[in-house]
N, C-alpha and C positions, 0 to 999 in steps of 0.2 A: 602159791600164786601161779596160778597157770595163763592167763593171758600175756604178752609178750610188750606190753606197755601199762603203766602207771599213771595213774590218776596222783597228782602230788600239787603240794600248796608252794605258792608263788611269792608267798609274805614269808618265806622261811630264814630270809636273811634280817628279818627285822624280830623274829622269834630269836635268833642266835646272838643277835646284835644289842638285844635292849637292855636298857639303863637296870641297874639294880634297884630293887621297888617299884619297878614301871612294872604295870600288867602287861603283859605280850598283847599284841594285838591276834585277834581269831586268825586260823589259816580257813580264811571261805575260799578262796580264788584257787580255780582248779587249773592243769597245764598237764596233757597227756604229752607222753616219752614214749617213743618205740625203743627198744634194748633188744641185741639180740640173746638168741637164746642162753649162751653163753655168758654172758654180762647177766642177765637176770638171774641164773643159777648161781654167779659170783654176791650178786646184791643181798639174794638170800639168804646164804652162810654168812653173811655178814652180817646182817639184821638177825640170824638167829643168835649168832653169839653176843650182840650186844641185848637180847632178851625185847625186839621191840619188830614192828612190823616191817616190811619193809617197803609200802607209803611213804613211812615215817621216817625212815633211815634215806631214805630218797630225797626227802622234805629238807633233810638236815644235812646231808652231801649237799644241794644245788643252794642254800644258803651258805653253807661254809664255803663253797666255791665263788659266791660273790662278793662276800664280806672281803676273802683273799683277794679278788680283781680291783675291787674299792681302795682297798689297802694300799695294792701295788699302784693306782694311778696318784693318789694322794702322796707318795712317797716319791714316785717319778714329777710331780710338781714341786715338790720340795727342793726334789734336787736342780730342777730347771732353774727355780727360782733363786735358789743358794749360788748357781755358777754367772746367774745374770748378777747377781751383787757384787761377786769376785772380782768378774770381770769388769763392771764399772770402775772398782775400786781400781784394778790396776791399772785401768783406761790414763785414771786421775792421776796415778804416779807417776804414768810415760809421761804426759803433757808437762804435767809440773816437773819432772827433771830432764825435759828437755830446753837447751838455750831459745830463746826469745827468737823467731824467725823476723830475718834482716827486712826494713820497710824501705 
């Protein structure tokens, strides 16, 4: 490949993502990349040794990169969510083991 940007499919996280028995959906949706020369000479040897174009090895890098971004925000609300409950809880324990304030 001699031009210095890629033409690659935008549905690639949902190609890498999908259910077992689910048909992948087409990659129609196009998204041009500038790389420089240097990165694209690296994407190359990469996509040669994995025996596949390097489109396609482009397609499947920018999809594994968002399935990981997906991941990590799902797992950063989990954790939001998990320390909001902590902390409720031990809200509840200071109140209930503190004495009755004087009326």
């Amino acid at each position: 490949m001699t031009a210095d940007w890629l033409e690659i499919s935008a549905s690639a996280a949902e190609d890498i993502e999908g259910q077992a028995g689910e048909k992948p959906e087409t990659r129609n949706e196009r998204l041009s990349v500038k790389l420089t020369p240097s990165m694209l000479r690296r994407l190359e040897k990469v996509s040669e040794r994995l025996s596949i174009n390097s489109v396609t090895c482009a397609a499947v890098a920018i999809g594994a990169w968002v399935v990981q971004q997906e991941q990590a925000e799902r797992m950063q609300v989990a954790v939001v969510d998990r320390m909001a409950e902590i902390l409720e809880q031990v809200a509840e324990q200071t109140a209930a083991a503190l004495p009755p304030s004087p009326k």
